[in-house]
ZAMARGU-4260 file (C-alpha; in steps of 0.2 Angstrom, whole numbers, plus 5000, padded with zeros to 4 digits):
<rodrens>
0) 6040/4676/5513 | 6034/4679/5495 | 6019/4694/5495 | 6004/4687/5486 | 6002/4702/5479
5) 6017/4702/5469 | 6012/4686/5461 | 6000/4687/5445 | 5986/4683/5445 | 5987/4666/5436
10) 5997/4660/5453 | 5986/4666/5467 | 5980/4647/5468 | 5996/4644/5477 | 6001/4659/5484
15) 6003/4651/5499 | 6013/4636/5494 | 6027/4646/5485 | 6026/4660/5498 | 6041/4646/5503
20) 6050/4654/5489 | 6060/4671/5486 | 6046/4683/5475 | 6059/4682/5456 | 6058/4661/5460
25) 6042/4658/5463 | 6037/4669/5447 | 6048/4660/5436 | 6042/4642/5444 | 6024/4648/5439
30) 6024/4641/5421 | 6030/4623/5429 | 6019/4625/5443 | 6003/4627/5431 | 6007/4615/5418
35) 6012/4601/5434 | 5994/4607/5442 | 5985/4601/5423 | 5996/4584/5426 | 5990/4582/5442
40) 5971/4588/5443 | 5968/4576/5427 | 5974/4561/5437 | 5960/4565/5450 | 5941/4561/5450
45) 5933/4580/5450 | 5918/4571/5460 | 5923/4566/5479 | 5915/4554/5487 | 5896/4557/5487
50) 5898/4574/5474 | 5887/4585/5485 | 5892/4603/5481 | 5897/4612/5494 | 5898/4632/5490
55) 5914/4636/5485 | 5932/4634/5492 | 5945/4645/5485 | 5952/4650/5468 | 5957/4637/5453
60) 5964/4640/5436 | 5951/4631/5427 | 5930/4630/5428 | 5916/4631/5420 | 5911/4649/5415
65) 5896/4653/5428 | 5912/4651/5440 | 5923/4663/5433 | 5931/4679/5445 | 5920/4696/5441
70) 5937/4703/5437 | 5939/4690/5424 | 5924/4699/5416 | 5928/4713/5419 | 5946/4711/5411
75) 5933/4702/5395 | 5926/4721/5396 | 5939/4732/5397 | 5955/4723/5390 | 5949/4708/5377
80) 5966/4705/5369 | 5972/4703/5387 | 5959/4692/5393 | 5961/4681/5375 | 5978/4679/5379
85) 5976/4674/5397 | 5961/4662/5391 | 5975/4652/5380 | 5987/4653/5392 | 5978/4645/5407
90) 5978/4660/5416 | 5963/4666/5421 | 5955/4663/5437 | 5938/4654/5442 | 5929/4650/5459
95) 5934/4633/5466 | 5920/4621/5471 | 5918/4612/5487 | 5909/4597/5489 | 5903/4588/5505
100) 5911/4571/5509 | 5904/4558/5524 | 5921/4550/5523 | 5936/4549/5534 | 5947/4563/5525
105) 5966/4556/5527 | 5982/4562/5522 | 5991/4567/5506 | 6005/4556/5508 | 6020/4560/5496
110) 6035/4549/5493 | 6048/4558/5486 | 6064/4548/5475 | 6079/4559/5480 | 6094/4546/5472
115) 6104/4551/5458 | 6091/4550/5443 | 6081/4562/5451 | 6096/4575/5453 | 6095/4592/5444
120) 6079/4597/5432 | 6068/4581/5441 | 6071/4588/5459 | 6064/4607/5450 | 6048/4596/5444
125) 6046/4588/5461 | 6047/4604/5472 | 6033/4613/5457 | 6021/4594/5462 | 6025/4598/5481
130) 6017/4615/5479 | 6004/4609/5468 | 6001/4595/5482 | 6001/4605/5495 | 5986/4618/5490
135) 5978/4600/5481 | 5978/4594/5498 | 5971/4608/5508 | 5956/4612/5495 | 5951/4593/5501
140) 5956/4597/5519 | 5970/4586/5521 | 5986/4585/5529 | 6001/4585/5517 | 6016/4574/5524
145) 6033/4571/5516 | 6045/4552/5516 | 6060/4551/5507 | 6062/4532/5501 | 6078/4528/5509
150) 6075/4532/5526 | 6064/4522/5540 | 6048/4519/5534 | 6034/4528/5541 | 6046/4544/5546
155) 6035/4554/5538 | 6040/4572/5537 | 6024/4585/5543 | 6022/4603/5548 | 6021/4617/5538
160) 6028/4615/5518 | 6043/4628/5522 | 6049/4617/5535 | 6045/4599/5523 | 6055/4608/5507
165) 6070/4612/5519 | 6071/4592/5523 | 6067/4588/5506 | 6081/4598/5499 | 6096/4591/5510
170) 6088/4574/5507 | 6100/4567/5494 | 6104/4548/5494 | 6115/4540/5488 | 6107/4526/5478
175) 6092/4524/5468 | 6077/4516/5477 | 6070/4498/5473 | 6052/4494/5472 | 6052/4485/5487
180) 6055/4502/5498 | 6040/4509/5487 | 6029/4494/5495 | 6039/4497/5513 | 6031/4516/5514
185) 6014/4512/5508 | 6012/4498/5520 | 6013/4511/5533 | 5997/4524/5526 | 5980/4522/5534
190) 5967/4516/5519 | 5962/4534/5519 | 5978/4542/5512 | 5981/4549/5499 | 5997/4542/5491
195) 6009/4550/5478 | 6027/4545/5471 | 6038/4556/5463 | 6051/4547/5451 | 6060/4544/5438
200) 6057/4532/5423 | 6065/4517/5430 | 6057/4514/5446 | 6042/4518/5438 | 6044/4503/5427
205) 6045/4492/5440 | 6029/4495/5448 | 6013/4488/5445 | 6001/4501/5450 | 6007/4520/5441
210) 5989/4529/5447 | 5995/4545/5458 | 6015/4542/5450 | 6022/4558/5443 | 6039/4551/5433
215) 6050/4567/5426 | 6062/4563/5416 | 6077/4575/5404 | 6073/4579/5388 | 6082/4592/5379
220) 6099/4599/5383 | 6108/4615/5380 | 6127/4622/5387 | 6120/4624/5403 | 6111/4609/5406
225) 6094/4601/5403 | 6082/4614/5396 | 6066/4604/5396 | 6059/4589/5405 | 6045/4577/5403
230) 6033/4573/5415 | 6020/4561/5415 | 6006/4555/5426 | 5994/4538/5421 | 5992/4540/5402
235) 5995/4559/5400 | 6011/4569/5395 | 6018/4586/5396 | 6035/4591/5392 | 6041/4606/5402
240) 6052/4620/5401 | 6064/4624/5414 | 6065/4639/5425 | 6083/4649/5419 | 6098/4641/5424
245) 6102/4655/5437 | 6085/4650/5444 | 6085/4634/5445 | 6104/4633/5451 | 6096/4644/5467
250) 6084/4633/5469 | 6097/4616/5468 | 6107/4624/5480 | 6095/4631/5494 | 6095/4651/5493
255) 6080/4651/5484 | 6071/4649/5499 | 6063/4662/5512 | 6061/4653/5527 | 6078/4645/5530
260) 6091/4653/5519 | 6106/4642/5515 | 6120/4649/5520 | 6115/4665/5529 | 6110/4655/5543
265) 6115/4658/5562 | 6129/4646/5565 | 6129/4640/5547 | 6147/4635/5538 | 6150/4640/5521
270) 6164/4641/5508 | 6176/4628/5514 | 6193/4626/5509 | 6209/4616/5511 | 6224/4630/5513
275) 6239/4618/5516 | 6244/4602/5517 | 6240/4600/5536 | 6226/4589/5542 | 6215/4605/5544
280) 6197/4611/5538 | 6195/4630/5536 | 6178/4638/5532 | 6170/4653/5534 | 6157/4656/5550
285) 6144/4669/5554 | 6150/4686/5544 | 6163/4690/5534 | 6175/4692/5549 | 6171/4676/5555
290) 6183/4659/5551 | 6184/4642/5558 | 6194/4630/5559 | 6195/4610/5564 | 6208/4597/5561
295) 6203/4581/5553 | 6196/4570/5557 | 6197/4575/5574 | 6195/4590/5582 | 6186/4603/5591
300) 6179/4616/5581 | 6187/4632/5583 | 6179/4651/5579 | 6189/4666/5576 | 6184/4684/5575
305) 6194/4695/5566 | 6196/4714/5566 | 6191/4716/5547 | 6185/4705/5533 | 6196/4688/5533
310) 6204/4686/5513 | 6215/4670/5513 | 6222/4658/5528 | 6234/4645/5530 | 6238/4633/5543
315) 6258/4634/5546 | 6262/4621/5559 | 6254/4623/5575 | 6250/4642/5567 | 6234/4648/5559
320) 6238/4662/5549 | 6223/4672/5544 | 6225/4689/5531 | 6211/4701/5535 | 6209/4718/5528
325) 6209/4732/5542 | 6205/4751/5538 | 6210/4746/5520 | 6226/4739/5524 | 6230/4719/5521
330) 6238/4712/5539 | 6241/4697/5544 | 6234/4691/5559 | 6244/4675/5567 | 6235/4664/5578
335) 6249/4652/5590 | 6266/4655/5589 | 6274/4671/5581 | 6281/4670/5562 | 6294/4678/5560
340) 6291/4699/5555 | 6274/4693/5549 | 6266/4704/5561 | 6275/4718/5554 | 6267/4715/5536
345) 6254/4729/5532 | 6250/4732/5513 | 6239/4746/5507 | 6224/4741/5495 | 6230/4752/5484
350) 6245/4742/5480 | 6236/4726/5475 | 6225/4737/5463 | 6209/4733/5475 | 6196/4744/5482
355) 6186/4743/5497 | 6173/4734/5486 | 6183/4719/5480 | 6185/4716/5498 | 6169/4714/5501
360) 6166/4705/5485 | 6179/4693/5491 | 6174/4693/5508 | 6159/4682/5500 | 6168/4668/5490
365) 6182/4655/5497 | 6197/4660/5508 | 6212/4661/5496 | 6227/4650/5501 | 6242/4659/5512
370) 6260/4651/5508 | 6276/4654/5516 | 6292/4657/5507 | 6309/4658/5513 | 6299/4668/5528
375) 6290/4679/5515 | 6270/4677/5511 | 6263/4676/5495 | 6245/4675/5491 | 6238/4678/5474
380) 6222/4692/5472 | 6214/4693/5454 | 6224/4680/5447 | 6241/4687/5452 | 6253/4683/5465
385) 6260/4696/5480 | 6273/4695/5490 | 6265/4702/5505 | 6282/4706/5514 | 6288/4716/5501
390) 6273/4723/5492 | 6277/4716/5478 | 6269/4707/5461 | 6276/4688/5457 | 6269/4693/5439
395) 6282/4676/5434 | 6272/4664/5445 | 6257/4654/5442 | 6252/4642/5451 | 6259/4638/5469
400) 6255/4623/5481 | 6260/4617/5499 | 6277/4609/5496 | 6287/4595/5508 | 6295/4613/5518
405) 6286/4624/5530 | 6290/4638/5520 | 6296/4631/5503 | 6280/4629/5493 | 6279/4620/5476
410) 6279/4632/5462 | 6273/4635/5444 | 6280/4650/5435 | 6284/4657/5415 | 6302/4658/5408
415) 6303/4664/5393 | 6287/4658/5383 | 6284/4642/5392 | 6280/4635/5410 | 6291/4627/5420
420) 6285/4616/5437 | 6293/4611/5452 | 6298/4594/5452 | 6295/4591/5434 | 6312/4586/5423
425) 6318/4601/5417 | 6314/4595/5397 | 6296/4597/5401 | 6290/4614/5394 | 6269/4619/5398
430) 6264/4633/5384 | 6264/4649/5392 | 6245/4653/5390 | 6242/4635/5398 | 6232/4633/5413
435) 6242/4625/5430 | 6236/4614/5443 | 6250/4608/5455 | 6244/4591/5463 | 6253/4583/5479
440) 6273/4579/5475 | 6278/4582/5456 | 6261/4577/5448 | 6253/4592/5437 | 6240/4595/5426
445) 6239/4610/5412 | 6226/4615/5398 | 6229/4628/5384 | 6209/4624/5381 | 6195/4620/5391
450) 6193/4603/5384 | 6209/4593/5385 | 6220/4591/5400 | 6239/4583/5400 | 6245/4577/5416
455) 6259/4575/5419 | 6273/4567/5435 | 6292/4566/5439 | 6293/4550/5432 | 6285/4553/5415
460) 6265/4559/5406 | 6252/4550/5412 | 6241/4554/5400 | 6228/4567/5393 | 6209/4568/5399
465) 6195/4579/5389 | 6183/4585/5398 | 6167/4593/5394 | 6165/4613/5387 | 6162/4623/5406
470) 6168/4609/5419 | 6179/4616/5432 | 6195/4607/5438 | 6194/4607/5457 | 6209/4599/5458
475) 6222/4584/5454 | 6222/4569/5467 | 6232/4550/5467 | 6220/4535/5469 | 6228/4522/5458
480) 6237/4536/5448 | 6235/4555/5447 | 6214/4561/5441 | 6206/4574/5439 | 6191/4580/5450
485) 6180/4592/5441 | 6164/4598/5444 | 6151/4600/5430 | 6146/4617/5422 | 6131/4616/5434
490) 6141/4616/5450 | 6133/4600/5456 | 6141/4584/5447 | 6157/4578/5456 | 6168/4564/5443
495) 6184/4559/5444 | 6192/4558/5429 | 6208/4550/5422 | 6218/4541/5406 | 6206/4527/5412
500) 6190/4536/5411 | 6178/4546/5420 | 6167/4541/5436 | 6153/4553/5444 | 6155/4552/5463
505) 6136/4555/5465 | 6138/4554/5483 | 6147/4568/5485 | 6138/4580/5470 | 6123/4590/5475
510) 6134/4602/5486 | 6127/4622/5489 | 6143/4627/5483 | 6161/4620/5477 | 6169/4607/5487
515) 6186/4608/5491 | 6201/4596/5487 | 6214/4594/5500 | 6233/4596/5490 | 6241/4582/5496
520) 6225/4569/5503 | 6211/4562/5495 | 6200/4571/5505 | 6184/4582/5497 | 6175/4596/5508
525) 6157/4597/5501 | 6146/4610/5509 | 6128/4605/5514 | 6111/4615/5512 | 6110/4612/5530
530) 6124/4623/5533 | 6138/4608/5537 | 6151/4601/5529 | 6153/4584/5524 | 6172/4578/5520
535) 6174/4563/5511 | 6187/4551/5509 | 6187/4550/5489 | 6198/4534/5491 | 6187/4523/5501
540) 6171/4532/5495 | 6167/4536/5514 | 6161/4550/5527 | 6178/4556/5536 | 6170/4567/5547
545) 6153/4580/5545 | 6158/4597/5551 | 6145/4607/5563 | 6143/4622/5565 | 6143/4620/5583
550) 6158/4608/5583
</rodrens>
């Protein structure tokens, strides 16, 4: 948990809230924190029930001056410029007051909008209103509890606010909500709670009663994304400025959290990839030397514990072949049936340029794709392509893809100044510089630029796509033609994109890290916050399986 006492002093309100977060997050969530808690408190009636004060309850941002900390004064004494600029800045500290109340004290109640307008900067605002919620709630004596508008009504989400974000955060849907699921959830509070919504603008402007409504909505955006939102609660306004973009891309993805760490966790999956063209799921498991596997869509889970960091795997028939890196030696390790001399393959670090620490470095990201040809391996480190059998550089190659063979895989590689593709006519020359990406059969795709894209098949161009400045190309897929499926510059936005246009799979964005695009089927591994893996079926828009870690 976060220390207190390495937050300032302008945050020790709700020290305990973001005590959720890693210490660097909830500093740079302070300013939004602040500005939300102004929102928030200004909604509220300062008196409660019969206004009988009750000594004092805490700490608060703002008061009157009889209230202030002695070592606000103190800082007045000794540091005026400091305590000026604290003063302007909302920063200083007062003494909270409590007040005595003969009513029945209910819960905070807080509905949460997770469909796709609230994606991105609006889910930063809604966890800075669940912190300021949550202490809100406890100076009053309240319970906070959590619903997410899409499930069951009434499944209110309780228990400690660590345990509330990690639901909150894996609690995407789908679809945006309607107001009569608003009116669903509220039917189900005692007249004692206290009810908020968290949304954006259009629900908002479908409901008659906006008391207790915090509506975010994007504002301003720069190369990484939106750099401020505006929220707005009853009459009043702020507009906000966001967190970094490292920040808040930590936060979108679940590592910025203390208590349940995505990723790291026991039994968690992370980092999955599709190596070949068989009907099979390969992740990474508990360590570095840890893969698993599971055929699709069916299948038992399967571990397996290598003697060093595993680098790159494939699935060769009935064969997993896994390359892991023992006393700084690349070797093959074949799981089923024995291929070939594989077992004799044994490549010093040294010889691919690497060092124990790009192992490791490696040893963190995606397992690389193993392919076999004419019974040799290849597999590409840095960008460049080794024959593992002979030790050798495939400095000519550049892309390569599961073929129709076993062992003959579809390659991508310069002659002269151009590219040349398998399966492509022959008169069909890619620029040198280009960038490859081999789809199933003869389809391709290549980009001199990071903007347009030419793709390409056996029977003629398809057509060019441009997409925007930052978006990676996950990979090329047929449904009704070749597309695209990128993901956008904040690694969260899933489209597909083609001649045709361009269509955001918002069911399938949101992931903890890049999905993963089978070569040959229209299948899409997206990692979870919750440490699974959900694998879609990008041509009927459906679940295929969810991947466990415990199978």
């Amino acid at each position: 948990m976060t220390d207190h006492r390495t937050l300032p002093a302008s945050l020790a309100p709700w020290a305990s809230a973001l005590s959720a977060l890693t210490s660097d997050v909830a500093l740079a969530m302070g300013p939004l924190v602040r500005r939300i808690d102004e929102l928030v408190s200004g909604a509220e009636d300062t008196a409660t029930d019969d206004g009988q004060p009750d000594g004092y309850d805490g700490l608060a941002p703002r008061g009157t001056i009889e209230r202030l900390l002695p070592s606000q004064v103190q800082l007045l004494q000794e540091l005026p410029d400091e305590f000026v600029r604290r003063a302007a800045g909302g920063e200083l500290l007062y003494l909270a007051s409590a007040h005595r109340s003969a009513a029945a004290r209910g819960r905070v109640a807080v509905l949460v909008d997770t469909g796709p307008g609230q994606l991105g900067a609006a889910r930063l605002v809604q966890l800075a209103a669940l912190v300021v919620l949550h202490r809100q709630a406890a100076s009053q004596g309240r319970s906070l509890v959590l619903g997410v508008l899409g499930e069951r009504p009434g499944s209110w989400r309780d228990g400690d606010l660590s345990r509330q974000l990690a639901g909150w955060l894996v609690a995407r849907r789908p679809a945006d909500p309607e107001p009569s699921t608003v009116r669903e959830w509220t039917e189900q509070l005692d007249s004692a709670d206290q009810a908020w919504l968290l949304t954006g603008p259009r629900l908002a402007s479908e409901l008659p009663d906006r008391h207790r409504m915090l509506v975010s909505d994007e504002q301003e955006w720069g190369a990484d994304g939106a750099t401020r939102v505006r929220a707005v609660v009853g009459d009043r306004h702020l507009d906000l400025p966001l967190p970094p973009v490292k920040i808040a891309l930590r936060v979108l993805r679940g590592t910025a959290f203390r208590s349940a760490p995505v990723g790291d966790a026991v039994g968690s999956l992370r980092t999955p990839t599709f190596p070949s063209s068989a009907p099979y799921l390969i992740a990474r498991g508990d360590g570095p030397a840890e893969v698993v596997s599971v055929r699709v869509p069916t299948g038992r889970l399967r571990r397996h514990h290598l003697p060093g960091p595993a680098l790159a795997a494939a699935r060769l028939g009935q064969r997993l072949v896994l390359l892991s890196c023992v006393d700084e030696m690349l070797r093959p390790i074949v799981i089923g049936k024995a291929l070939g001399n594989t077992q004799d393959v044994a490549v010093p670090l040294a010889t691919i340029g690497r060092s124990a620490a790009d192992v490791e470095t490696a040893a963190q990201g995606p397992l690389s794709p193993l392919h076999l040809h004419g019974g040799d391996l290849l597999c590409a480190f840095g960008g460049v392509w080794w024959n593992l059998s002979t030790g050798r550089a495939l400095s000519s190659y550049v892309a390569v893809a599961p073929g129709r063979q076993l062992d003959g895989p579809r390659l991508a590689w310069r002659g002269g100044t151009d590219i040349r593709a398998a399966g492509l006519p022959v008169e069909v020359r890619i620029p040198g510089t280009a960038r490859v990406v081999l789809g199933a059969g003869s389809r391709t795709a290549w980009s001199v630029g990071d903007a347009t894209w030419h793709i390409h098949a056996a029977s003629g161009p398809v057509g060019d796509v441009t997409i925007e400045k930052g978006t990676t190309v996950v990979g090329l897929v047929d449904i009704g033609g070749p597309q695209l499926v990128t993901l956008s510059s904040s690694g969260l936005i899933v489209r597909l994109v083609s001649p045709a246009g361009t269509r955001t799979l918002t069911r399938w964005s949101g992931g903890v890290g890049a999905p993963a695009l089978h070569p040959s089927k229209p299948w899409l591994a997206v990692p979870r916050p919750d440490g699974l893996i959900e694998i879609a079926d990008l041509a009927t828009n459906q679940v295929l399986r969810t991947v466990r870690s415990t199978g």
